[in-house]
Short mmCIF file of the C-alpha atoms (twelve columns), coordinates in Angstrom:
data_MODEL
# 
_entry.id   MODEL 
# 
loop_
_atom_site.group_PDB 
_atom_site.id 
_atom_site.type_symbol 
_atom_site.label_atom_id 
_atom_site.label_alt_id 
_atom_site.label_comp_id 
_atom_site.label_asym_id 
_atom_site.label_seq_id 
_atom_site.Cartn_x 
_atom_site.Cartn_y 
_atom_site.Cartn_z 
_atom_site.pdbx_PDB_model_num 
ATOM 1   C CA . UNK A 1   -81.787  -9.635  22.034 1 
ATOM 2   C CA . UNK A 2   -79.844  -12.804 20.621 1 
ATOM 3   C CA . UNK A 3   -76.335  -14.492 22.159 1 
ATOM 4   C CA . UNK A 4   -74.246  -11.967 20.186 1 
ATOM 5   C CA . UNK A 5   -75.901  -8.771  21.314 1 
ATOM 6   C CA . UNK A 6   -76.005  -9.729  24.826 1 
ATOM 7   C CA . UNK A 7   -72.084  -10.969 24.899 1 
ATOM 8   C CA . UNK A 8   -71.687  -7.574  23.274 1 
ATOM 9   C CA . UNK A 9   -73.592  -5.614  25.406 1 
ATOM 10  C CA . UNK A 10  -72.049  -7.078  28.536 1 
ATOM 11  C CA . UNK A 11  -68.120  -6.914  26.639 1 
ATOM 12  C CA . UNK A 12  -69.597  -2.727  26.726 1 
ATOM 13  C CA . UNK A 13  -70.558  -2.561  30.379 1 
ATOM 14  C CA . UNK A 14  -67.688  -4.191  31.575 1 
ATOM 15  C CA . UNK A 15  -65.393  -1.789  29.322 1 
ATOM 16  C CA . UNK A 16  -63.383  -4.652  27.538 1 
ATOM 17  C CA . UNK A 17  -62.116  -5.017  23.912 1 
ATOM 18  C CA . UNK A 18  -63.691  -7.676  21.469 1 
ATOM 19  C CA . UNK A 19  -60.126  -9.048  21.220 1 
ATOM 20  C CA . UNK A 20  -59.402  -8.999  25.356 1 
ATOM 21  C CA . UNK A 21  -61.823  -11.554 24.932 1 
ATOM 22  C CA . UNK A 22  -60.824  -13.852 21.802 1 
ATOM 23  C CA . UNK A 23  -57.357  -13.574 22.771 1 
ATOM 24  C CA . UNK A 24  -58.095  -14.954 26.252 1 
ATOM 25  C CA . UNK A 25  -60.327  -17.302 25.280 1 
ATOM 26  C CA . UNK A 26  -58.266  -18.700 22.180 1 
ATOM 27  C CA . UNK A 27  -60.091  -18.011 19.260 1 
ATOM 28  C CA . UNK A 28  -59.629  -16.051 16.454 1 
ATOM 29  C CA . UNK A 29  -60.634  -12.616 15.963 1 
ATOM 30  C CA . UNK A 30  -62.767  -13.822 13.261 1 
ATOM 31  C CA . UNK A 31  -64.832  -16.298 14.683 1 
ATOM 32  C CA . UNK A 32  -65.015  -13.876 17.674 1 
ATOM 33  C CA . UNK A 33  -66.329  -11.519 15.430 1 
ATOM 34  C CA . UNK A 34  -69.172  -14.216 13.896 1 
ATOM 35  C CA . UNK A 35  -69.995  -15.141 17.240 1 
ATOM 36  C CA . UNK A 36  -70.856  -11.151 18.155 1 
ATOM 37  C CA . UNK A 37  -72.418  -10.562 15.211 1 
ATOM 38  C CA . UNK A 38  -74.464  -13.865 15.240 1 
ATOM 39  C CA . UNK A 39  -73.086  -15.388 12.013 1 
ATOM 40  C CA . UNK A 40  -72.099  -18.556 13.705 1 
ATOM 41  C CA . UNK A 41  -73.197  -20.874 16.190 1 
ATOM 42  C CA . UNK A 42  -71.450  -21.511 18.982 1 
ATOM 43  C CA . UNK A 43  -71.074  -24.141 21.433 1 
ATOM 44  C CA . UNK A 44  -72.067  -23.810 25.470 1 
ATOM 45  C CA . UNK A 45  -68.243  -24.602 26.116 1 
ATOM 46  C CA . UNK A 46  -67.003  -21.363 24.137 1 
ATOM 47  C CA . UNK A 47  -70.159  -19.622 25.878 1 
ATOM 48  C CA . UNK A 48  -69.266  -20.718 29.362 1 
ATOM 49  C CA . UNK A 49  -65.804  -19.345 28.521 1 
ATOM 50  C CA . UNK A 50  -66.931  -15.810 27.423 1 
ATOM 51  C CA . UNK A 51  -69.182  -15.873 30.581 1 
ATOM 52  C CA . UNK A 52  -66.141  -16.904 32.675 1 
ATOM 53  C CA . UNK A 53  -63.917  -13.709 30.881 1 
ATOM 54  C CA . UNK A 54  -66.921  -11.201 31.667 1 
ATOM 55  C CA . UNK A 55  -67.190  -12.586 34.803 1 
ATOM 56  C CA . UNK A 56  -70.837  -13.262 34.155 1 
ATOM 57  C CA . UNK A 57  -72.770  -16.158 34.307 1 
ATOM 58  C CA . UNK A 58  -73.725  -17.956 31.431 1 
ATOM 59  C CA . UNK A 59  -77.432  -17.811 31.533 1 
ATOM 60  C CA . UNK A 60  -77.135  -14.237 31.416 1 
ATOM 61  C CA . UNK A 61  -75.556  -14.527 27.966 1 
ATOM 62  C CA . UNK A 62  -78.566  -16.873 27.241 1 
ATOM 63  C CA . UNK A 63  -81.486  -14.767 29.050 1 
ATOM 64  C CA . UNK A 64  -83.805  -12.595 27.217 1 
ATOM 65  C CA . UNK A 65  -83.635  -9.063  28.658 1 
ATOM 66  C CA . UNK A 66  -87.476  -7.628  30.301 1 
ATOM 67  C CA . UNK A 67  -89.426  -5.234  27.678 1 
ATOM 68  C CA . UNK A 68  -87.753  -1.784  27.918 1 
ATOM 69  C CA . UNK A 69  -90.262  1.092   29.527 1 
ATOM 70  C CA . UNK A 70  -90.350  2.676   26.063 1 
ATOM 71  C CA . UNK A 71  -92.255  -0.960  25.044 1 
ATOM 72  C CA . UNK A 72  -94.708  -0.793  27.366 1 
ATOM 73  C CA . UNK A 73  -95.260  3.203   26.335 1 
ATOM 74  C CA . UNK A 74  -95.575  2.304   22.449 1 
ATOM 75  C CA . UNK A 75  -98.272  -0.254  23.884 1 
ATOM 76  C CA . UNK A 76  -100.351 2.257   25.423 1 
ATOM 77  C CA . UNK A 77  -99.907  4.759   22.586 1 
ATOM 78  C CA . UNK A 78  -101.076 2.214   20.006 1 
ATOM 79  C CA . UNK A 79  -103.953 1.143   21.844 1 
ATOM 80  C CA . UNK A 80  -104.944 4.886   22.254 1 
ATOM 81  C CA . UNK A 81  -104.754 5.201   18.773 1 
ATOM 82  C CA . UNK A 82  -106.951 1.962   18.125 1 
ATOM 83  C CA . UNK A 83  -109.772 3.426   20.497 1 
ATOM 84  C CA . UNK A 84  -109.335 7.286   18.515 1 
ATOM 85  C CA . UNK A 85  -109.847 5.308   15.538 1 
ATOM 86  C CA . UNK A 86  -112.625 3.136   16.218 1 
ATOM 87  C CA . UNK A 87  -114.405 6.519   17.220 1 
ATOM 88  C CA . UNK A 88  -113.431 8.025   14.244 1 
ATOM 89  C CA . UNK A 89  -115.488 5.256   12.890 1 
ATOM 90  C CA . UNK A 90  -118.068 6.060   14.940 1 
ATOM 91  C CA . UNK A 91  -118.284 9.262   14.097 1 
ATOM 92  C CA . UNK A 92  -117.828 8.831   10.353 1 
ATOM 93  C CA . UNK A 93  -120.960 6.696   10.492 1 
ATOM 94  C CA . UNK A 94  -122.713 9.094   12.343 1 
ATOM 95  C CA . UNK A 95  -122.053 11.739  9.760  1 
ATOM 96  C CA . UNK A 96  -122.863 9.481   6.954  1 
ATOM 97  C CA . UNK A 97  -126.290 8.901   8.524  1 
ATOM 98  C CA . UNK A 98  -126.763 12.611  8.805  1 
ATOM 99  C CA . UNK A 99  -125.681 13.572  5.446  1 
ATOM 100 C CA . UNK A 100 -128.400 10.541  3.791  1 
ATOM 101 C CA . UNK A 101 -131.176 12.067  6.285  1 
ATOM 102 C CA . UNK A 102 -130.069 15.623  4.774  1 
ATOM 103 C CA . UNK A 103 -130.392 14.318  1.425  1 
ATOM 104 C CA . UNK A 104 -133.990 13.454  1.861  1 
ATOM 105 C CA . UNK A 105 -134.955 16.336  2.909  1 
# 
């Protein structure tokens, strides 16, 4: 999550509007808008502002959030499927062996 998803995100838990938040801050809806939708960059004195609005502190705005549990689940099911396929392999070389023995005969 960047700068503008987590002012967003915290704008959403704390129930505000985008422009309870540009009009107390004074800027313009539009830069609000590019700040939100990460289009601009924007300086640690508009940042510490924002914060200051959502009654957050600023490194929150600048934190990455932990891996979701869903993350951590698409690991595991992607290194189950890397094991089911490497004995796939297994087994497909297996066969192979079989069918060339079966040939000879």
């Amino acid at each position: 999550m960047n700068i503008g998803e987590n002012i967003r995100k915290y704008r959403r838990e704390k129930d505000l509007k985008a422009e309870q938040i540009f009009e107390e801050i004074g800027i313009s809806q539009s830069t609000y808008s590019k700040i939100e939708n990460n289009r601009c960059k924007v300086d640690i004195a508009t940042l510490i502002k924002i914060a200051s609005v959502l009654n957050i502190d600023v490194v929150e705005l600048l934190s990455i959030p932990k891996k979701p549990a869903k993350y951590d689940e698409l690991n595991l099911l992607i290194k189950t499927l890397e094991d089911k396929i490497v004995l796939l392999k297994e087994q497909n070389f297996l066969l192979k062996e079989e069918i060339e023995i079966l040939k000879k005969k």
